[in-house]
C-alpha positions in Angstrom: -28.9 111.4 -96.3 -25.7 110.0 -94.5 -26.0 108.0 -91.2 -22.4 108.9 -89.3 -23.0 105.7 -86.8 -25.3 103.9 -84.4 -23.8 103.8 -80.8 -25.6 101.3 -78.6 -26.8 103.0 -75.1 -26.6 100.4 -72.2 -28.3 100.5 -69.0 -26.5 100.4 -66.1 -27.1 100.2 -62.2 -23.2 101.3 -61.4 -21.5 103.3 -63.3 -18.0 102.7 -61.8 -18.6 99.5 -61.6 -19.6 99.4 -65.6 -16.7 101.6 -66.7 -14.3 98.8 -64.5 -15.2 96.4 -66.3 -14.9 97.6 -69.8 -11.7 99.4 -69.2 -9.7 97.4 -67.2 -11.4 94.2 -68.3 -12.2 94.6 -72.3 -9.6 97.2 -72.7 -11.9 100.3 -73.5 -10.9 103.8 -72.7 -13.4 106.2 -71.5 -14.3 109.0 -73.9 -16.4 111.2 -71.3 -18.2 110.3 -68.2 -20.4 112.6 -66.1 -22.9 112.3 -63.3 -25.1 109.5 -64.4 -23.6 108.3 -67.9 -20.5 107.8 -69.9 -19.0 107.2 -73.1 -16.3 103.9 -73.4 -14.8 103.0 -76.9 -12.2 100.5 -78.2 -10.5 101.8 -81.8 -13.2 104.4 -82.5 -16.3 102.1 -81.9 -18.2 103.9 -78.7 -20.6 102.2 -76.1 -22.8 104.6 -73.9 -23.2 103.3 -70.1 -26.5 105.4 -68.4 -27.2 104.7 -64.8 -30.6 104.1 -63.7 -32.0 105.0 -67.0 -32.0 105.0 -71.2 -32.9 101.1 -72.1 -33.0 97.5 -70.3 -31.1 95.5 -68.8 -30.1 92.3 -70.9 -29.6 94.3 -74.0 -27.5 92.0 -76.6 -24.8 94.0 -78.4 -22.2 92.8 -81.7 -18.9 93.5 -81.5 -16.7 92.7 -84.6 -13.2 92.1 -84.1 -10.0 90.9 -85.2 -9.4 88.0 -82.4 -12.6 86.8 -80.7 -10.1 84.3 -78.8 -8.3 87.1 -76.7 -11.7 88.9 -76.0 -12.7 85.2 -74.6 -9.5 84.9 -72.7 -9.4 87.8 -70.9 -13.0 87.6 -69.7 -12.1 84.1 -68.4 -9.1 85.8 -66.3 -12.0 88.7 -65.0 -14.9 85.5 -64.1 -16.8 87.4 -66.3 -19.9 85.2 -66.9 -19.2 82.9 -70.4 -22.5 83.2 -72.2 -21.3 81.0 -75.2 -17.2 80.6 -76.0 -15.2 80.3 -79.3 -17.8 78.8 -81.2 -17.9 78.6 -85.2 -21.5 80.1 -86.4 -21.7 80.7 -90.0 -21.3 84.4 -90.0 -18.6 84.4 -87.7 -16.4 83.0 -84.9 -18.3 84.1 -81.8 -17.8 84.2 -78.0 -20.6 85.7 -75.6 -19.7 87.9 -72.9 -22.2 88.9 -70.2 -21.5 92.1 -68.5 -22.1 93.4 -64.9 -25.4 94.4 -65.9 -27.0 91.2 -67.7 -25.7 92.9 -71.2 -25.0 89.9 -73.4 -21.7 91.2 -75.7 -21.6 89.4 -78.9 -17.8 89.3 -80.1 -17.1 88.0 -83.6 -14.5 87.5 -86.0 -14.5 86.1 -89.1 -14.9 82.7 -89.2 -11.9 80.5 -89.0 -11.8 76.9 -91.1 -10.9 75.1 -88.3 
């Protein structure tokens, strides 16, 4: 038995504002959106936006990367809300992006030796 991928499903209480801020913010494009729900992805990686439904708010999401530094950067330009910046863990370099919705985005790369 093969699992093809896990796509996290986010809930969201405006869609156009949601698809906003991950497309012209984060640099997503939009796969598919209907009526109450949509489909953004960045290099084949998907993130499902629902409206008024499917999970909770302040859902915590990992986003490997190449450059955690340029996702920090251009959330700075937007005011998105800075949960954490650049910061060295262990397992990664990591920045903490809070979306629209509360939805804390976990971007990491690997870990630099500076």
């Amino acid at each position: 038995m093969r699992v093809e991928n896990t796509i996290p499903i986010l809930n969201v209480t405006d869609l156009a504002a949601s698809l906003r801020f991950y497309v012209e913010g984060l640099g997503f494009g939009v796969d598919w959106s209907v009526t109450a729900m949509a489909s953004v992805s960045r290099d084949g990686c998907p993130i499902m936006l629902c409206e008024g439904g499917q999970g909770q708010p302040g859902t915590w999401v990992w986003i490997g990367c190449e450059d955690v530094r340029a996702f920090h950067a251009r959330a700075v330009e937007l005011g998105a809300e800075i949960r954490m910046p650049p910061t060295r863990q262990a397992w990664a370099l990591e920045t903490q992006i809070v979306d629209p919705d509360g939805h804390v985005l976990r971007f990491g790369s690997d870990p630099d030796e500076a």
